[in-house]
N, C-alpha and C positions, 0 to 999 in steps of 0.2 A: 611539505606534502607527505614525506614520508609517515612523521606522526601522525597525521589523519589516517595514512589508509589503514597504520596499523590499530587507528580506534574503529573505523570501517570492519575490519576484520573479526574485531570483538564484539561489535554491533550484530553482525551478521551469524557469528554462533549464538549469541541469545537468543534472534530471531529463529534461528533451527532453533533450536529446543522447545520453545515455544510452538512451533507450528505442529497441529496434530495429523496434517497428511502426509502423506509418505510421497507423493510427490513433490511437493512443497518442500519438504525435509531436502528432497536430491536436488533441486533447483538449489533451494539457499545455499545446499554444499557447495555445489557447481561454482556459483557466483563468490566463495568464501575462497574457492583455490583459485579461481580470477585477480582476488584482489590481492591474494599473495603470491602470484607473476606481477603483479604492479610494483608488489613491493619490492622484491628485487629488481624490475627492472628498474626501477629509480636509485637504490642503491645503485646501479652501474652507472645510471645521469649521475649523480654525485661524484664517483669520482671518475670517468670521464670531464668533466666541468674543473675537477681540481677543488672542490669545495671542500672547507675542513668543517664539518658538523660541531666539533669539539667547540670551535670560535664561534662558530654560525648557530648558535643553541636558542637564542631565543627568539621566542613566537608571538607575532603581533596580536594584538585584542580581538582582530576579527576572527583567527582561525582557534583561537579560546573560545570566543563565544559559539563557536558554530561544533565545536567537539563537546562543550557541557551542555550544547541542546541536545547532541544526539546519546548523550548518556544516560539525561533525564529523561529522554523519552523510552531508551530502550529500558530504563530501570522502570517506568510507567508512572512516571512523574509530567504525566502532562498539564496543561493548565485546563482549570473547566473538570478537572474526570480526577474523580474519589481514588486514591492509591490503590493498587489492587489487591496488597500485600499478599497472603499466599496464593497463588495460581494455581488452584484445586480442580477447576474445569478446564475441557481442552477448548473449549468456546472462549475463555479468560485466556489463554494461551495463543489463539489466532489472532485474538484482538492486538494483543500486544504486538506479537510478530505482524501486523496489519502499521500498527502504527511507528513499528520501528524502520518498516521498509519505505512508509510515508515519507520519511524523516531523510534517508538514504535514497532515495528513488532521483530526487533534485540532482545529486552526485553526477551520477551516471548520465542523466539527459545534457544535461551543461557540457560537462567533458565530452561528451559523441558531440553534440553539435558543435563547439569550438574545436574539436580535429576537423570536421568537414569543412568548417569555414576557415582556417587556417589551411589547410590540404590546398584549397582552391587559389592561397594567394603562391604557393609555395614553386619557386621555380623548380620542374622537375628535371634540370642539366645545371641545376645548383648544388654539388655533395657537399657542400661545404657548411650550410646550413646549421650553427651551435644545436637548434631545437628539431633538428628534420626527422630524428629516430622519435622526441617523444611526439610529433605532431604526427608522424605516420603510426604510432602505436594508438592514437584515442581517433584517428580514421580509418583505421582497419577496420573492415567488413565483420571479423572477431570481438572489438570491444562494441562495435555497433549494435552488434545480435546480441550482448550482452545487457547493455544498454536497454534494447527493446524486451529481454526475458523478464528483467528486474522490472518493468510497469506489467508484464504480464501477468507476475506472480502478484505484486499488489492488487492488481483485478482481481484473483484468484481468493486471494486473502479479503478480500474485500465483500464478496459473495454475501456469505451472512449476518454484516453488520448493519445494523440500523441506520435510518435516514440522519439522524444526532451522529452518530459515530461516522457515518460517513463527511459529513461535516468538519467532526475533530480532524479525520485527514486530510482533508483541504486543505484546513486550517494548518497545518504540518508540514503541508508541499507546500505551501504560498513558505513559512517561514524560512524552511530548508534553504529555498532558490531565492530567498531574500540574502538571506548571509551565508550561502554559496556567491550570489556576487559582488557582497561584500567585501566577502575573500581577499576579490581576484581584485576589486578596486584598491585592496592597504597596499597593495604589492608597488614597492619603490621602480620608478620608469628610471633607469640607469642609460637609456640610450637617447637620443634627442629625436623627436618626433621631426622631419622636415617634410612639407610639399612641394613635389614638382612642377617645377614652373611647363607650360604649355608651349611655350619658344625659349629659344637659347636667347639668355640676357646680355642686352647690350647696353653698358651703363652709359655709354656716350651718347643713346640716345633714347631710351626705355627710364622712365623712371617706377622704379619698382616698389607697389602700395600693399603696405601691408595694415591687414587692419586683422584684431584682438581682441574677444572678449575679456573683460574686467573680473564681475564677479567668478570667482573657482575656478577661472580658466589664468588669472595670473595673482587671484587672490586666493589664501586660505576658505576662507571666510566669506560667505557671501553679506555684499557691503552696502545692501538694498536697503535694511533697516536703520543703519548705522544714522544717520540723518536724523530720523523720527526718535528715535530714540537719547539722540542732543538736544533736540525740541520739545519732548517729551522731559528730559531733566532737568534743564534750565526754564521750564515754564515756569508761571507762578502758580501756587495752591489756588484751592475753590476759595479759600477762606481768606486767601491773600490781595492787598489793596494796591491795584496797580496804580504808580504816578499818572499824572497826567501828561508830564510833555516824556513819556516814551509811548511806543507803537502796541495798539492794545494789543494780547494775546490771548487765548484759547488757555485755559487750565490743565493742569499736566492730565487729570482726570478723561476730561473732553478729548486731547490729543491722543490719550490710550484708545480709550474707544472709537474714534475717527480714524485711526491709523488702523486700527484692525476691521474695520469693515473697507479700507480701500484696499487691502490686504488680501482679502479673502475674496474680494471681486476681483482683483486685479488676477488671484487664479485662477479662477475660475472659468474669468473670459479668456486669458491665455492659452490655458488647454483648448477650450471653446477654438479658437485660433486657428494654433498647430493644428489641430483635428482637420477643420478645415481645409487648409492648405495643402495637407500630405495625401500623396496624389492615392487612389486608392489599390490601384496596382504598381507591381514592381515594374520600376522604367529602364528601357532598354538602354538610354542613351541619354548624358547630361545632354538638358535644353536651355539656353540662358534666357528666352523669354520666360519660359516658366517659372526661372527662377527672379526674374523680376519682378514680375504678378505676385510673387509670394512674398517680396521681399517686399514690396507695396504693400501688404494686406497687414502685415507684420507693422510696419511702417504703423499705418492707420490705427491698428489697435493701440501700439505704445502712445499715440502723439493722445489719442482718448485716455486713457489711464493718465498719462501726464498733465491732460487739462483737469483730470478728477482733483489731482493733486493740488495743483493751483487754486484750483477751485474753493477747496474745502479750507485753505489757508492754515494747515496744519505743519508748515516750513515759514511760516511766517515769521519775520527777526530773528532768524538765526544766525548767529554772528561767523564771521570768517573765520576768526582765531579759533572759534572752539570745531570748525570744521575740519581748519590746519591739520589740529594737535589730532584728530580722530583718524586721520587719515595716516598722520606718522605712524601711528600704533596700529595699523592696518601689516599682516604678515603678509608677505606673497609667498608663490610659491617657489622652492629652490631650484635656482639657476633662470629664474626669470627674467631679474633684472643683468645679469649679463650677458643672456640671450639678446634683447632689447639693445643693449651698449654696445654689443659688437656689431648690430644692423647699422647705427644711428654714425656709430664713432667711423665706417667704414667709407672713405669719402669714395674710392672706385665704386661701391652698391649703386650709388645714387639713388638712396631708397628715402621713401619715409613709412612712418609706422602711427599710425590712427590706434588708439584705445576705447572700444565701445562700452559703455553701460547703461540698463536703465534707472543706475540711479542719479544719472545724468547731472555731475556734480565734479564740472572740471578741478576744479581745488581740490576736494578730495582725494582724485586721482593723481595730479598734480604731485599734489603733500606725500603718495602715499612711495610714490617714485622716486621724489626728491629723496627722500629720506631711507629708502633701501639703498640708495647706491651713494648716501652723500652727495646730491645732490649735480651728481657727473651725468645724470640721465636727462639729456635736454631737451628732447621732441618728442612733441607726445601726439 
């Protein structure tokens, strides 16, 4: 983080320079000595935390990509829009600073709303908290106001630009807040995610069901294609003469194109779905009937898309062995299957552990488990 704010900081005086109002100019100052109290303050998280920079030096893809956007845009290298090369007008100068703050504006909203939703989980007779200074510094009522100045001045900045140029910043904050949460997703989960049970467990008589998604929840990789794409290889060409005592097939041709039109239905109604289902206000209180209705609804749409599938016989003769081997070469995610192995292998739990996916293909998953853990992972 530290490297970002300090390209924040450099973002931010190009922006002043560029800006030809004098208020503008003291805002941008304002929010430039903001971001360097950020900077020290996280110099002190570091080494509070004990962390050695020296070892800890290098920076994942997403916070690269997200510093060489905000450099090309503050250079005025955006996409769509002619370089500006000399900055001869103060109207070419606001623009710029318009669309550098575009670019930086995502920053500042994310980080105030993730203090305030953090703030609200945060015990406050808890000192002990590793994150409790930096999740009370991006909930202060301080970085909040900040927060809210930097969209003011982009209004501000915003004033004279064109209906087109108003667009390019759109188009600017949509990406910002794209790979602003990009960010926060490459960020490695070092602590293990658990849910609390509703009653204290009693294995002697409670047996405790867990169930898990498949696709990206214990897979790299989402394993929905993985199928069509075995069926798809192993078809035969258009121009190829299938025997007669095998099971006719669909041409790899035909399969592409059939696979992508159930593809792109199958999202479409899904959104369509969720949409539905998601209640339209925030709800005061888990209700389990509601979540059965939904989980019915949900229910009905996959069992629809799955007869699509059937349907269209684009799985047809697909052999076990090449599903096997698809599925060994399937990555999960780290520490998944010994999460899994310690539930299953724990005979006081008395649990079991359900695996859902829609690409509904118990071998697959099966294969994909056997074969992370050697085969020591028995219940699925």
């Amino acid at each position: 983080m530290s490297t970002f704010s300090a390209l924040l900081l450099k973002r931010m005086k190009l922006a002043e320079e560029c800006a030809d109002d004098d208020d503008a100019k003291i805002s941008i100052s304002e929010l430039r000595k903001a971001v360097l109290e950020e900077l020290k303050m996280h110099n002190s998280f570091v080494q509070e935390w004990g962390s050695d920079l020296a070892k800890e030096s290098s920076v994942n893809s997403a916070t690269v990509k997200y510093t060489e956007f905000l450099l090309a845009t503050a250079s005025g290298k955006v996409e769509g829009v002619k370089g500006p090369g000399k900055l001869a007008t103060p109207f070419e100068k606001t623009k710029v600073a318009a669309y550098t703050l575009g670019a930086m504006t995502p920053c500042m909203r994310l980080y105030a709303y993730l203090g305030k939703e953090l703030e609200a989980l945060l015990d406050l007779h808890e000192g002990s908290h590793p994150y409790r200074k930096w999740i009370e510094n991006y909930s202060s009522e301080g970085f909040q106001a900040s927060a809210v100045q930097t969209e003011d001045l982009l209004d501000k900045l915003s004033v004279s630009l064109t209906g087109e140029e108003l667009d390019i910043i759109e188009k600017l904050y949509h990406q910002a807040m794209k790979l602003e949460i990009d960010f926060f997703s490459a960020q490695p989960v070092v602590q293990p995610t658990v849910v609390p049970l509703t009653k204290e467990h009693n294995p002697a008589e409670d047996r405790l069901m867990l169930f898990s998604d498949f696709d990206l929840t214990c897979t790299v990789v989402d394993s929905s294609a993985i199928l069509a794409e075995i069926a798809i290889v192993t078809a035969p060409k258009s121009d190829q003469i299938q025997p007669e005592n095998k099971l006719a097939r669909m041409s790899s041709a035909d399969l592409r194109n059939t696979w992508g039109l159930l593809s792109r239905q199958y999202t479409e109604e899904f959104e369509e779905c969720i949409e539905s289902i998601m209640p339209p206000e925030k709800v005061d209180k888990f209700k389990y009937e509601d979540l059965r209705k939904a989980l019915e609804q949900l229910s009905d749409f996959e069992k629809r898309a799955n007869d699509r599938v059937i349907e269209s016989g684009v799985l047809k003769g697909l052999n076990h062995e090449d599903i096997k081997r698809a599925g060994e070469r399937l990555i999960l995610q780290d520490g998944c299957t010994t999460f899994f192995q310690k539930v299953v292998k724990n005979v006081n739990l008395n649990a079991n552990v359900h695996v859902l996916s829609y690409c509904w293909c118990g071998d697959l998953i099966r294969s994909a488990f056997s074969s992370a853990s050697q085969g020591s992972f028995g219940r699925h």
